[in-house]
MARNU-660043 format. One record per residue (C-alpha): x negated, z negated, y negated. Coordinates in steps of 0.1 Angstrom, whole numbers. Layout:
<r <X Z Y>>
...
END
This chain:
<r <-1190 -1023 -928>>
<r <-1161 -998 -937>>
<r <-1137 -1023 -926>>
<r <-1151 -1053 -946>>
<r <-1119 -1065 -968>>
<r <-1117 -1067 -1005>>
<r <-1125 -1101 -1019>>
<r <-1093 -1112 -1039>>
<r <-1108 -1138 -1064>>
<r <-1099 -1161 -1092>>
<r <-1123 -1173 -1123>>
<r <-1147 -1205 -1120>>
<r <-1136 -1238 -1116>>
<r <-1098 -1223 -1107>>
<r <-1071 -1237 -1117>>
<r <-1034 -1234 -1098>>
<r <-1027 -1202 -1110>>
<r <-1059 -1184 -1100>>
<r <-1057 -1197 -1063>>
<r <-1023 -1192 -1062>>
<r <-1024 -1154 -1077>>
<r <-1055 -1146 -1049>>
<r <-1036 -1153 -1020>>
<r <-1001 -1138 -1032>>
<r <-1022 -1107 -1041>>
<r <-1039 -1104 -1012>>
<r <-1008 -1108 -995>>
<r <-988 -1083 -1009>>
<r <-1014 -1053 -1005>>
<r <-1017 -1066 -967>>
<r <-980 -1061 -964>>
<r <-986 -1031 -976>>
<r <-1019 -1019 -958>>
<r <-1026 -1044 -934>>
<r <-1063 -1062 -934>>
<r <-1074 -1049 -966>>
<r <-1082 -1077 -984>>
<r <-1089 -1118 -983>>
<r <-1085 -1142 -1008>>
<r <-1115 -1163 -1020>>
<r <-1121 -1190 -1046>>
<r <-1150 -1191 -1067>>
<r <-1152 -1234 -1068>>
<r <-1137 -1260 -1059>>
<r <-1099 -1268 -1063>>
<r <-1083 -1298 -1081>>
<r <-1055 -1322 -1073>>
<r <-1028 -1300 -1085>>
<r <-1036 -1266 -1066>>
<r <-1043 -1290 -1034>>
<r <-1007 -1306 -1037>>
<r <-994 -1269 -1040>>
<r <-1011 -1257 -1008>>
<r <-1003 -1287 -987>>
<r <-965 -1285 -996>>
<r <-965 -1248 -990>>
<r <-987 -1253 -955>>
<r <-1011 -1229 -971>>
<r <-1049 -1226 -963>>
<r <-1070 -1234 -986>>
<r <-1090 -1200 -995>>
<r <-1132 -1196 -984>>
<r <-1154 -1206 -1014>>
<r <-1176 -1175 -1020>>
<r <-1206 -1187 -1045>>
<r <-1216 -1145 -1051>>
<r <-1204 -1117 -1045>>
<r <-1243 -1098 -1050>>
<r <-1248 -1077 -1023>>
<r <-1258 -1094 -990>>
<r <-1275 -1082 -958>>
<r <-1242 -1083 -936>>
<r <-1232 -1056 -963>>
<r <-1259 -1032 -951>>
<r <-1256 -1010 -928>>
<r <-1284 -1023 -907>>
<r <-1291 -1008 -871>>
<r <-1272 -1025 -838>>
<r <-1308 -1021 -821>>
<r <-1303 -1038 -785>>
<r <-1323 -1063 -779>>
<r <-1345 -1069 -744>>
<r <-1355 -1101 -725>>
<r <-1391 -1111 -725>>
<r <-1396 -1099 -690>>
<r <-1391 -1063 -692>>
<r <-1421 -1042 -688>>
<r <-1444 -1026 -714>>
<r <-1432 -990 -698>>
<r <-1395 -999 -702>>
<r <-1401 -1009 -738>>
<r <-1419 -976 -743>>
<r <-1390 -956 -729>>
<r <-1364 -971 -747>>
<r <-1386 -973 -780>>
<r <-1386 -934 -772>>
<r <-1345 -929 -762>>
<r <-1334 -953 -792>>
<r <-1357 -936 -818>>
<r <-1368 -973 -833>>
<r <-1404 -989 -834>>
<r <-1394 -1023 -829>>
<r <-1380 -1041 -801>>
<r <-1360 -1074 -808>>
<r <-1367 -1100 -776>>
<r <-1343 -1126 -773>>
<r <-1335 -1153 -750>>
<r <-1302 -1171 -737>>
<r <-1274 -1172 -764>>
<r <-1289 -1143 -782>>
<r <-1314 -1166 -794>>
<r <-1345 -1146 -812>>
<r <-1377 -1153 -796>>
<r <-1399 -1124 -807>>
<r <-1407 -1089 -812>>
<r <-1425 -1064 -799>>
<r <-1438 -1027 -824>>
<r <-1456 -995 -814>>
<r <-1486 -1007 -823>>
<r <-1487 -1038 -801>>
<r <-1478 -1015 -774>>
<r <-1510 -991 -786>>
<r <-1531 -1023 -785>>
<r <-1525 -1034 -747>>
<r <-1536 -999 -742>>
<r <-1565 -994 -766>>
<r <-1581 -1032 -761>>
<r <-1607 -1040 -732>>
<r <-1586 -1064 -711>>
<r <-1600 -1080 -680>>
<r <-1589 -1064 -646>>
<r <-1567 -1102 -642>>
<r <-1543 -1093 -669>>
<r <-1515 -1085 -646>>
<r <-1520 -1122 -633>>
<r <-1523 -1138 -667>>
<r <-1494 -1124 -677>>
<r <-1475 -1136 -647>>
<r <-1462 -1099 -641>>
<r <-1429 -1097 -618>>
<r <-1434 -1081 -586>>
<r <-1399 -1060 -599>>
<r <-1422 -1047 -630>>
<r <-1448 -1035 -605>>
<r <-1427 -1017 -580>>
<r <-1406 -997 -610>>
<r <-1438 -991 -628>>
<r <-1451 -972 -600>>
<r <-1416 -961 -585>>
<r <-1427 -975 -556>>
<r <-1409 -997 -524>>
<r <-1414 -1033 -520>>
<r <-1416 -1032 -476>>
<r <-1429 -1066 -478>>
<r <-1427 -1098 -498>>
<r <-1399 -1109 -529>>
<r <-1393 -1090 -558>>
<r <-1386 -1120 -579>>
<r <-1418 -1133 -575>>
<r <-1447 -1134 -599>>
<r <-1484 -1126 -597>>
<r <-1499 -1158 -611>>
<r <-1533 -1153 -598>>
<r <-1559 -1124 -587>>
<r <-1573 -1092 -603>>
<r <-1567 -1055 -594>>
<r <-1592 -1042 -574>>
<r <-1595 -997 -563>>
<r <-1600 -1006 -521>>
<r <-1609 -970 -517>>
<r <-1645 -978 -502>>
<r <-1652 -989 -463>>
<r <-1645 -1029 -460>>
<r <-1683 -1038 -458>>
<r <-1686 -1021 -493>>
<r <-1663 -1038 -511>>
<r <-1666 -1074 -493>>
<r <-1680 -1092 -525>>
<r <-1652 -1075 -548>>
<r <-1625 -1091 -533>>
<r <-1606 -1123 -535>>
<r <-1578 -1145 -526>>
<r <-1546 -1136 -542>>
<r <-1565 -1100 -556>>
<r <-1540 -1070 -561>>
<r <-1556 -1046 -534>>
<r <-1549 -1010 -542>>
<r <-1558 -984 -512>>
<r <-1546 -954 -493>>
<r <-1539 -947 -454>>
<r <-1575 -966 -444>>
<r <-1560 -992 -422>>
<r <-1590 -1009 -411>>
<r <-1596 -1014 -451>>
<r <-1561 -1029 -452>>
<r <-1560 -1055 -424>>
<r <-1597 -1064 -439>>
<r <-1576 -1072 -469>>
<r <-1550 -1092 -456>>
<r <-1575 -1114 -441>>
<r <-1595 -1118 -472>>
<r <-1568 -1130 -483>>
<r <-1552 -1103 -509>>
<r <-1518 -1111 -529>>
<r <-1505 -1077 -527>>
<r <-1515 -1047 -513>>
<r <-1502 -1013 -526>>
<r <-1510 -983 -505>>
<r <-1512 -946 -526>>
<r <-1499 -911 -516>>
<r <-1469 -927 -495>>
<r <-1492 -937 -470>>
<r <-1475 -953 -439>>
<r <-1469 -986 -431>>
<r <-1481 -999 -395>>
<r <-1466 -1019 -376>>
<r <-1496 -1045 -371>>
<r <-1504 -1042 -412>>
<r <-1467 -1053 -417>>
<r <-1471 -1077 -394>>
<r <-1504 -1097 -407>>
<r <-1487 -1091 -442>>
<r <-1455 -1113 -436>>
<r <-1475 -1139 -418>>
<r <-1501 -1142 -444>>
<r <-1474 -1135 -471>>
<r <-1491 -1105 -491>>
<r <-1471 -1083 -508>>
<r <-1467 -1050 -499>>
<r <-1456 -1022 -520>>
<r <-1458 -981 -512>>
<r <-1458 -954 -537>>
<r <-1459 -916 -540>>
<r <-1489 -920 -562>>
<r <-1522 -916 -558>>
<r <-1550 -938 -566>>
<r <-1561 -924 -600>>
<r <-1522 -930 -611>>
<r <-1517 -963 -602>>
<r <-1552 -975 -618>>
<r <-1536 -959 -649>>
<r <-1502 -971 -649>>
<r <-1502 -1003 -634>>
<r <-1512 -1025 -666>>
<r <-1479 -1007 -679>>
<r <-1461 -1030 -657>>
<r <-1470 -1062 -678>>
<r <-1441 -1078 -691>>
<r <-1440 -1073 -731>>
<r <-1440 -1115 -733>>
<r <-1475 -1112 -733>>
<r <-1478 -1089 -759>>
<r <-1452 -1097 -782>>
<r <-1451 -1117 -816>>
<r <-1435 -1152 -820>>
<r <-1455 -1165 -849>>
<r <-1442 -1162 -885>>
<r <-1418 -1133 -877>>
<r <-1403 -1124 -913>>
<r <-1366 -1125 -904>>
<r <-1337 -1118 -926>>
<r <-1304 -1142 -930>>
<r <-1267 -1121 -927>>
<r <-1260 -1140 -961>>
<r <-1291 -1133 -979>>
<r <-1291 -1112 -1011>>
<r <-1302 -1073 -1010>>
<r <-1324 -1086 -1042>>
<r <-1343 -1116 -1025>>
<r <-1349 -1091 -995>>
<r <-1359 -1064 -1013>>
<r <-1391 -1086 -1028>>
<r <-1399 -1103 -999>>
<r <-1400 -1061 -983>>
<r <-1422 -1048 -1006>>
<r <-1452 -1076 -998>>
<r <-1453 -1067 -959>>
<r <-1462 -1034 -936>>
<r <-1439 -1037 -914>>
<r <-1411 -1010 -909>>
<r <-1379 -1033 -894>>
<r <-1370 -1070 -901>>
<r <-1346 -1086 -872>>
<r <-1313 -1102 -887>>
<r <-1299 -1133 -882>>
<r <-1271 -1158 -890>>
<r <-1277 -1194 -898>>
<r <-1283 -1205 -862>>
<r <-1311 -1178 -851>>
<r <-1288 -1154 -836>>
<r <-1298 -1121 -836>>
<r <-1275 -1094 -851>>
<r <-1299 -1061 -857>>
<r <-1326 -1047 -875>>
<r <-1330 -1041 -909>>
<r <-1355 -1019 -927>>
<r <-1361 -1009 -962>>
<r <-1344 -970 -952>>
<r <-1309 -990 -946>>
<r <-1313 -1001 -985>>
<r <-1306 -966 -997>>
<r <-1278 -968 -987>>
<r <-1265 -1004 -992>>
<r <-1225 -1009 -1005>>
<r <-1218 -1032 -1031>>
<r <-1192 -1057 -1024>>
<r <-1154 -1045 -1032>>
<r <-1139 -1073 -1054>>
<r <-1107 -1075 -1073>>
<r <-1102 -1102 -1103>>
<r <-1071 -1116 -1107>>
<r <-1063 -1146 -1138>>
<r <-1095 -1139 -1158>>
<r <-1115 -1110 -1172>>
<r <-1145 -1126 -1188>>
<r <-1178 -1119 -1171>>
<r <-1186 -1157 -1183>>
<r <-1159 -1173 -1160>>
<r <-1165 -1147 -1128>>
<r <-1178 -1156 -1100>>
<r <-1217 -1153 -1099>>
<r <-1234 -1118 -1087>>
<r <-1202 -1099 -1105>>
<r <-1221 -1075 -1128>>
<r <-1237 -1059 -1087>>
<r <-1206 -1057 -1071>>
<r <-1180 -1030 -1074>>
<r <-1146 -1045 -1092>>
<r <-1116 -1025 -1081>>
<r <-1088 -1039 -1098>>
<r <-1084 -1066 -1124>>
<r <-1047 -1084 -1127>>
<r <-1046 -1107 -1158>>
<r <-1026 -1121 -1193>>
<r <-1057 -1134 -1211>>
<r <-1072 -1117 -1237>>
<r <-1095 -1089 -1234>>
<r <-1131 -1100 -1223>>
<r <-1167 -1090 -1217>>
<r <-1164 -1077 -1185>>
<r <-1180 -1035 -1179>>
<r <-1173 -1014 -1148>>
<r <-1193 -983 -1140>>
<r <-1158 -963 -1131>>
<r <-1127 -968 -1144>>
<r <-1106 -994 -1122>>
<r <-1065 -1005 -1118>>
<r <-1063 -1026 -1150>>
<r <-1031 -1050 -1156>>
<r <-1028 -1071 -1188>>
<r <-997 -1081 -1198>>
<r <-991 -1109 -1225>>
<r <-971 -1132 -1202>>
<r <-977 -1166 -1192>>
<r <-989 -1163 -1160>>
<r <-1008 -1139 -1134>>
<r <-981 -1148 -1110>>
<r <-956 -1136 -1128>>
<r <-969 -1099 -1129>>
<r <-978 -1102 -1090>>
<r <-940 -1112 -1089>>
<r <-933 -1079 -1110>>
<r <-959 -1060 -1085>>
<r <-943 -1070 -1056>>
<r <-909 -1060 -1067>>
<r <-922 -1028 -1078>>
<r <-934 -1019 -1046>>
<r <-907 -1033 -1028>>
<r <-922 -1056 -1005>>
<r <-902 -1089 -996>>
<r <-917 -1122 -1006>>
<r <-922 -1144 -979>>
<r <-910 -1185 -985>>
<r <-943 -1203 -990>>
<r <-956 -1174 -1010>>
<r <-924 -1178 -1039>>
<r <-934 -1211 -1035>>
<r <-973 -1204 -1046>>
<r <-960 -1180 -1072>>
<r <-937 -1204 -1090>>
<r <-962 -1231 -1089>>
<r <-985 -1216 -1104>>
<r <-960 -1202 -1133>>
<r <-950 -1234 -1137>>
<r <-983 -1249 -1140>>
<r <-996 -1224 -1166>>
<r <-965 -1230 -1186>>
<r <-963 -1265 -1185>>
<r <-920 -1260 -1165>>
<r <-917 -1232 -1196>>
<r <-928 -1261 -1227>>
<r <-961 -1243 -1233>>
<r <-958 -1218 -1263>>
<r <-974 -1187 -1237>>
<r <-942 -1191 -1217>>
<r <-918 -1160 -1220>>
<r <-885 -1155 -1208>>
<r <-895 -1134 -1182>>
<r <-919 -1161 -1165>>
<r <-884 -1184 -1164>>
<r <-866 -1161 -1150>>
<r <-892 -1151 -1128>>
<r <-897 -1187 -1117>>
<r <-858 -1196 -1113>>
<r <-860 -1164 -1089>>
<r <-889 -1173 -1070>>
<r <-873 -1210 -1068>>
<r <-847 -1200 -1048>>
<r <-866 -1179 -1026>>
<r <-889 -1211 -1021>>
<r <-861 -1231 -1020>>
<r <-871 -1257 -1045>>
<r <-861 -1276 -1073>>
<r <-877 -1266 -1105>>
<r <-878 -1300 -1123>>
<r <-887 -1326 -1093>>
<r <-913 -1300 -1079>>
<r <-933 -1299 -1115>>
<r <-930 -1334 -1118>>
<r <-944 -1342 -1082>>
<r <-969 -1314 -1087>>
<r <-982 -1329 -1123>>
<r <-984 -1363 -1108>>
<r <-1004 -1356 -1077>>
<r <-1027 -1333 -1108>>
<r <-1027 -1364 -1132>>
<r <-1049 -1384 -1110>>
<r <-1078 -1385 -1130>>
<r <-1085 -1419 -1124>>
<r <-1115 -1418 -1093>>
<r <-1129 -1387 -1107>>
<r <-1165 -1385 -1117>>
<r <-1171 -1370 -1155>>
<r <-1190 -1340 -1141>>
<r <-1159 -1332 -1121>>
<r <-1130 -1340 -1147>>
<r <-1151 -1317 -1172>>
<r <-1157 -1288 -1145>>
<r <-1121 -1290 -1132>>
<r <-1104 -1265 -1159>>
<r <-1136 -1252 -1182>>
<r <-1139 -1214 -1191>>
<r <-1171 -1206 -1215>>
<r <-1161 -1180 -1244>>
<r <-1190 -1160 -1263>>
<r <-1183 -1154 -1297>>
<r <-1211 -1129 -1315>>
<r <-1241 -1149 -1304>>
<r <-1226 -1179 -1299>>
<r <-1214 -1194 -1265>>
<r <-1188 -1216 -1266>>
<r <-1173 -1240 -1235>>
<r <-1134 -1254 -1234>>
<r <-1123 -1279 -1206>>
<r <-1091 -1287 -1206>>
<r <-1073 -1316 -1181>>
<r <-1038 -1325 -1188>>
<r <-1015 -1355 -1177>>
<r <-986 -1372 -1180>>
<r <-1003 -1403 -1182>>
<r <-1018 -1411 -1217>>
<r <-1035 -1441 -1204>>
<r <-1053 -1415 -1179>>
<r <-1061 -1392 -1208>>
<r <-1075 -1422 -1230>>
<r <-1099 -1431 -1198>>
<r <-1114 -1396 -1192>>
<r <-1118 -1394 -1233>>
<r <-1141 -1425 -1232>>
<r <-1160 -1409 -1202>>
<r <-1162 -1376 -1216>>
<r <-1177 -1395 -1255>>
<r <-1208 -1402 -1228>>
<r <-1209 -1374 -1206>>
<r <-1210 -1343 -1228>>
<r <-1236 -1352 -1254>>
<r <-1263 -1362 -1219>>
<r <-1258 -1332 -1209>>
<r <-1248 -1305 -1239>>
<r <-1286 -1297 -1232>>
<r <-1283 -1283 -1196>>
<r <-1252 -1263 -1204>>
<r <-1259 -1222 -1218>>
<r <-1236 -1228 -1244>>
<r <-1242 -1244 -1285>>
<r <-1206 -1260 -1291>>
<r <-1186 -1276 -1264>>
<r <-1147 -1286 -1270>>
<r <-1122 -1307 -1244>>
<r <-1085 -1305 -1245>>
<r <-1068 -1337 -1234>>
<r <-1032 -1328 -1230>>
<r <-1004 -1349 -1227>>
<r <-975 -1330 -1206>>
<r <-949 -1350 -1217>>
<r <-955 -1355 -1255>>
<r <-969 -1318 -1259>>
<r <-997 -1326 -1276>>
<r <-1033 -1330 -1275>>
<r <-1065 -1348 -1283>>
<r <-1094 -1320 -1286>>
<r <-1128 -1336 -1284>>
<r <-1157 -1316 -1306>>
<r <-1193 -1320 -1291>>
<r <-1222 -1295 -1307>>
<r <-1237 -1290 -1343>>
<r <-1210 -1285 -1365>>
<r <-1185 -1288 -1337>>
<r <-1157 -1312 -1353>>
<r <-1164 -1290 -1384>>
<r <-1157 -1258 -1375>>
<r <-1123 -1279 -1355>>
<r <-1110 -1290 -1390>>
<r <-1114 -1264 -1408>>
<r <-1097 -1242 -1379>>
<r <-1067 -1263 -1375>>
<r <-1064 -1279 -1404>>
<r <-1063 -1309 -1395>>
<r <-1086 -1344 -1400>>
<r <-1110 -1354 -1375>>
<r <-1114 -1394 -1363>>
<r <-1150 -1389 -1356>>
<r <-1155 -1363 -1333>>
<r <-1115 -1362 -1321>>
<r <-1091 -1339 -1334>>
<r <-1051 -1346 -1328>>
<r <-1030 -1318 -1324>>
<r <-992 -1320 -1319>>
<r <-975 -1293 -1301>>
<r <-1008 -1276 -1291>>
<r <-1007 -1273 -1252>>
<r <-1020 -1239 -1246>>
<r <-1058 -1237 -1247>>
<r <-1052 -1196 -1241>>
<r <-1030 -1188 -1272>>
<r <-1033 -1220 -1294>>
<r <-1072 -1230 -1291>>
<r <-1096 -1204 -1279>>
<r <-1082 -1177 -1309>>
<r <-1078 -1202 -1336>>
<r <-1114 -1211 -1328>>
<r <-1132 -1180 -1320>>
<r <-1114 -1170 -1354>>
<r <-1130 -1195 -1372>>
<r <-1159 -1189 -1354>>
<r <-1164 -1153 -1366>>
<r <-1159 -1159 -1398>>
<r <-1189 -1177 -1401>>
<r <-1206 -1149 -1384>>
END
C-alpha cells in the first residue's frame, strides 16, 4: 500500500469550485511527482460543475463516501491460494514453507470456494476414518503416486479412486480372500502370487513396497484388467501411514459460513466482527468473491490511515465522512477558519481570496509548472463561479486578473462562458426539493448550536420563485431528520445581485432580522446586494448567533 495516492477532495455536496480545485491540485503535484495523488468528490455534482467538465472534456472525479480506514489499506498477506485438489501433504508443506495456518482454496476466476487450517489438517489425522476414505474422497491417482514418491507403471494419473478401501496384502492369498474386494487399493511387496491373486479379485490399484519389481505377467494382467499399478521405495509400515495424506484437502476443507472480509470494508466494522470469532486469518475479497489475501487481527497493528488533502473547505461538518480517522496532509482554502484538528501539524493555505482556484493558480506559478488548456479552463470556471464573473463582494482583484490570465490560456471568453455556464446551472426546474436543497448546503456550528445554509442561484427569478415554494414544504417535513436547530436558504438572483434568504427553525426569521436589519414577509427575508453566503451570510449570522450565546 506505499504507493496508494493521496485523495485530493472537496467539501459535501461540492460545488464548481471544489471539483474543479481537486483535480487542478492533483494535477499540479502529479506534474511535479508523478502518481501521487487522485482527485475525488465527496457527492454528487450539479448542473453547473457538469457543464464545466463536459466543455473542458474532463472526467468526472470517483465519489468516495469515507475516507475511514478500509481493508485494501491493510497490509494484509498475498497468501497463495491452492485448488481443491491438492493433497493434504502439499498443504502441510506449504502451510510449513509459507509460515501461515490457513490455506485459501479457490476455483476458476480466483473465485473463493473454501478454506482449509492446521487444525482441520490435525483432525483428518486424529479422527477414526474408515479404511474407504481415499475412495470417498475421490483421491487423484497423481496425489497417491507423489504422496508416496512413487511411479505410476500402470494405469492414468488423472484418474480418481471413486470406489474400494485400502487393504495391507502382506499375508498368503488364502488369508486374506475375504478382505478383499473389487476396486480395493491392494498394498503388498515382492509376493507375486499375492499380486496376480489380486488382480483377479479384482483390485483397483495395486502398490508394491520396498521397490519391489514389476513382472512382466503382473503388468500384463494389470493393463488387461485395468488396475493401477504404482511402485515405491517404501515399505509397508510407510505407506499405511502416509497414504491417507494423499486425500485431496476438498474433503476436509470448510465452505459453510466462512467469515470473509470485503477490500472496501472499514478497519472499525472488521475489527468487531474479529473479536467474536477464534479464528487466526480471514480471506479478502472484492465485491464479486475474488480472492485477494488474508487478513488477520496482527496486520491491524499496523494498519495506515488514508492520506487526504482538503482543498475549498476546512470545517469537519462539510468533510467528507470518516475525516476525523484519516491522516489530512494538506488543507488549501479562503473560507474562514473551522473545526477541523490534526494530530501533526500539516501544509496549511488560507488566503482571503475568492476562490480556491485562484491560490492553486498562485501554486502553480510558484512552482513553475505550466498549466495545461482544459486545466485554465477548470480554474477559471470555478473563479468565476465563486465570484459570480467578479460581482460578488469576496472577489478581489487578484481573482480577475488571475481569471483574465487563465482565460487566455483556456482560450475563452470571459462573459459568454459565465453566461452559458450559469444557464446550464439555472436549471432548477426538474429537480427534486431534496436535491435543490443538497446541491450547495454547508452546516456551521456556532457554540452549541448547529446551523445549515443552502444556497442555489439563477438567473431566472421565475426559477428562484419555483424552488422557494418547494423549499416552504420541503424544509419544515424534514427540519426533524437534519443534526442541525436552524436551517436558512439563499435564493440568489445572478443578475439582480440580490437575494431571498428563507428562515426555517425556532426563532429562525428572528435571529435573520435582527442580524440584517431588515423586515421579514413571513419567514422570507430580502436582501439586495447580498450574493455571497461566505462573507455576507454565514458571519453576519453566526455573529448574531453568539451574541445570544
Amino acid at each position: 500500500m506505499e504507493n496508494t495516492p493521496v485523495i485530493v477532495i472537496g467539501h459535501k455536496n461540492p460545488d464548481t469550485d471544489s471539483i474543479c480545485s481537486s483535480i487542478s491540485y492533483a494535477n499540479l503535484k502529479n506534474q511535479i511527482n508523478p502518481g501521487t495523488c487522485i482527485p475525488k468528490r465527496a457527492g454528487n455534482v450539479n448542473n453547473e460543475t457538469a457543464f464545466v467538465l463536459d466543455y473542458f472534456k474532463q472526467d468526472l472525479p470517483d465519489l468516495i463516501e469515507d475516507v475511514n480506514t478500509q481493508v485494501m489499506d491493510i497490509e494484509y498477506r498475498k497468501t497463495p491460494a491452492v485448488k481443491e485438489n491438492i493433497s493434504i501433504k502439499d498443504a502441510w508443506k506449504m502451510m510449513k514453507e509459507l509460515d501461515v495456518v490457513t490455506l485459501p482454496i479457490v476455483e476458476r476466476n480466483n473465485m473463493l470456494k473454501g478454506i482449509i487450517t492446521v487444525n482441520d489438517i490435525a483432525k483428518s489425522y486424529m479422527d477414526d476414518f474408515e479404511s474407504d476414505i481415499i475412495s470417498k474422497a475421490r483421491t487423484p491417482y497423481s496425489n497417491l503416486v507423489d504422496v508416496l514418491e512413487g511411479t505410476l507403471v500402470a494405469g492414468n494419473p488423472h484418474n480418481h479412486i471413486i470406489n474400494g478401501k485400502v487393504v495391507i496384502g502382506s499375508a498368503n492369498p488364502h488369508l486374506i480372500e475375504n478382505l478383499i474386494a473389487t476396486d480395493d487399493i491392494m498394498v503388498v511387496e515382492d509376493r507375486v502370487d499375492t499380486q496376480i491373486y489380486g488382480i483377479e479379485m479384482g483390485v483397483g490399484c495395486l502398490i508394491l513396497c520396498l521397490d519391489a519389481p514389476v513382472s512382466p505377467l503382473v503388468l500384463q494382467l494389470a493393463k488387461e484388467r485395468e488396475c493401477s499399478v504404482i511402485t515405491t521405495k517404501l515399505d509397508t509400515y510407510s505407506v499405511a501411514r502416509l497414504i491417507n495424506q494423499s486425500i485431496p484437502i476438498r474433503y476436509f476443507m470448510r465452505k459453510d459460513n466462512l467469515v470473509t472480509f470485503q477490500l472496501d470494508e472499514s478497519v472499525d466494522a472488521i475489527k468487531e466482527i474479529m473479536s467474536k470469532k477464534r479464528h487466526r486469518d480471514f480471506p479478502v475479497l472484492d465485491d464479486f468473491g475474488h480472492y485477494y489475501g488474508m487478513v488477520s487481527r496482527r496486520n491491524l497493528l499496523a494498519l495506515r490511515k488514508k492520506k487526504v488533502i482538503l482543498v475549498d473547505h476546512n470545517e469537519k461538518s462539510q468533510a467528507v465522512n470518516g475525516i476525523e480517522n484519516a491522516e489530512i496532509c494538506e488543507i488549501i482554502d479562503h473560507h474562514r477558519l473551522g473545526s477541523l484538528q490534526t494530530i501533526s501539524p500539516v501544509y496549511f493555505r488560507n488566503q482571503p481570496v475568492g476562490c480556491t482556484a485562484t491560490i492553486i493558480y498562485q501554486m502553480y506559478q510558484e512552482n513553475n509548472q505550466p498549466i495545461p488548456k482544459e486545466i485554465a479552463g477548470l480554474l477559471c470556471a470555478a473563479i468565476l463561479s465563486d465570484t459570480l464573473l467578479f460581482r460578488s463582494p469576496t472577489c478581489t482583484p487578484l481573482d480577475e486578473s488571475t481569471a483574465k490570465n487563465l482565460a487566455e490560456i483556456a482560450e475563452i471568453d470571459l462573459e459568454n462562458f459565465a453566461m452559458e455556464m450559469f444557464e446550464a446551472g439555472s436549471s432548477l426546474r426538474n429537480k427534486p426539493p431534496e436535491e435543490l436543497f443538497n446541491q450547495d448546503y454547508k452546516t456551521f456550528q456556532v457554540e452549541e448550536m448547529n446551523i445549515g445554509v443552502s444556497q442555489i442561484s439563477s438567473i431566472n427569478q421565475r426559477e428562484l420563485d419555483h424552488v422557494a415554494e418547494l423549499m416552504q414544504e420541503y424544509v419544515p417535513a424534514n427540519m426533524g431528520k437534519l443534526p442541525i436547530q436552524l436551517s436558512y436558504i439563499m435564493l440568489t438572483n445572478i443578475r439582480e445581485q440580490s437575494s431571498d434568504l428563507l428562515a426555517f427553525g425556532a426563532d429562525a426569521v428572528t435571529y435573520a432580522e435582527d442580524a440584517f436589519h431588515v423586515t421579514a414577509h413571513e419567514n422570507v427575508c430580502h436582501l439586495p446586494g447580498v450574493v455571497s453566503r461566505k462573507k455576507q451570510v454565514v458571519p453576519v449570522l453566526v455573529s448574531r448567533l453568539q451574541e445570544e450565546s
